[in-house]
C-alpha positions, 0 to 999 in steps of 0.5 A: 189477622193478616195473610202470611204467604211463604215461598219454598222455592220450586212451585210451592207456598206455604200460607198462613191464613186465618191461622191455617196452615196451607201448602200449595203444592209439593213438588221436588225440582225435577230439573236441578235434580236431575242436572246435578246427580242428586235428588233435591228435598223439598225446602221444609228445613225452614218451616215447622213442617208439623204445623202444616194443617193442609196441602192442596195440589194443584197438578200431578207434577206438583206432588213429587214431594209429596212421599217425603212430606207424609213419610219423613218430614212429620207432617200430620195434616189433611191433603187434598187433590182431585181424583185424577191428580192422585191417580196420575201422580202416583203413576208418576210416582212409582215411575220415578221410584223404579227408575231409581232417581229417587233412591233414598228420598223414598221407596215404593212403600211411602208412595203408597202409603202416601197416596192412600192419605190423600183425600179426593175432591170434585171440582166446585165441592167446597172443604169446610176447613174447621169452621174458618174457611172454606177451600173449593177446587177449579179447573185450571184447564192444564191437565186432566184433573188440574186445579186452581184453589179457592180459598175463602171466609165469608169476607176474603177470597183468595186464590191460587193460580196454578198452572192454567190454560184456555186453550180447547183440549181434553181436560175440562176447560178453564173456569174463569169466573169463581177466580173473579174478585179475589182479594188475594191472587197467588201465582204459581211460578210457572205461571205465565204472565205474557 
């Protein structure tokens, strides 16, 4: 079947693909929140959050909205992240909760409970995902531990472009060529195109 992809707003995509059900990223709008008073959910009113199988998070900004998902929502799947991701987002985390921005959304409890559900990977270590694709996390260059994703069957690639960088810092450097030939290219919305 074909490739079903979904925007869910702020950085985020829920696609469909050879009936797997994945959500790129789980932010929470950081910005509008903050400028309007209240906290932005994420937008999981429109989907069957249940059916979600996997989350793959490409950065440790990019996963705010994760305590919601795992705590609230009813979301039962698998979450993916390289070990840095986790650790920094759940600094990130605990940070917002004690500063009270989140109140309501979720407590130092979820976030924790939250954490420990999420699974680490190494960059290039392929995730054979119920025999009908394989996902393999990249480095995108951003941040320590950021990640594009491959998403594969043994005749489609697809790819999500996350936040990304070439220039020379301290996280590892891009890795350009795994994203080369992909049938399907998916930018997060930060993404620059300049």
């Amino acid at each position: 079947g074909r490739m079903k992809v979904y925007s869910l707003g702020s950085e985020s995509y829920l696609i469909v693909f050879r009936g797997i059900h994945i959500l790129l990223d789980c932010p929470i709008d950081v910005a509008a929140s903050l400028a309007s008073g209240t906290i932005h959910k994420p937008p999981f009113n429109f989907i069957d959050v249940s059916s979600i199988d996997v989350v793959l998070l490409s950065n440790h900004l990019n996963l705010l909205g994760l305590p919601y998902l795992t705590e609230y929502a009813g979301f039962e799947g698998v979450i993916y992240a390289t070990e840095p991701i986790i650790h920094i987002g759940g600094v990130f985390m605990r940070e917002w909760v004690e500063s009270g921005k989140f109140e309501g959304l979720y407590n130092k409890i979820d976030v924790e409970r939250c954490i420990a559900k999420i699974e680490s990977v190494s960059f290039l270590q392929k995730i054979d995902f119920q025999k009908l694709l394989t996902m393999e996390a990249v480095s995108s260059g951003y941040c320590l531990g950021g990640a594009n994703w491959l998403i594969q069957t043994l005749h489609e690639k697809v790819v999500f472009l996350s936040d990304s960088s070439q220039h020379i810092r301290h996280p590892e450097p891009i890795s350009i060529s795994p994203l080369k030939n992909c049938d399907a290219l998916i930018l997060s919305p930060a993404v620059s195109t300049h």
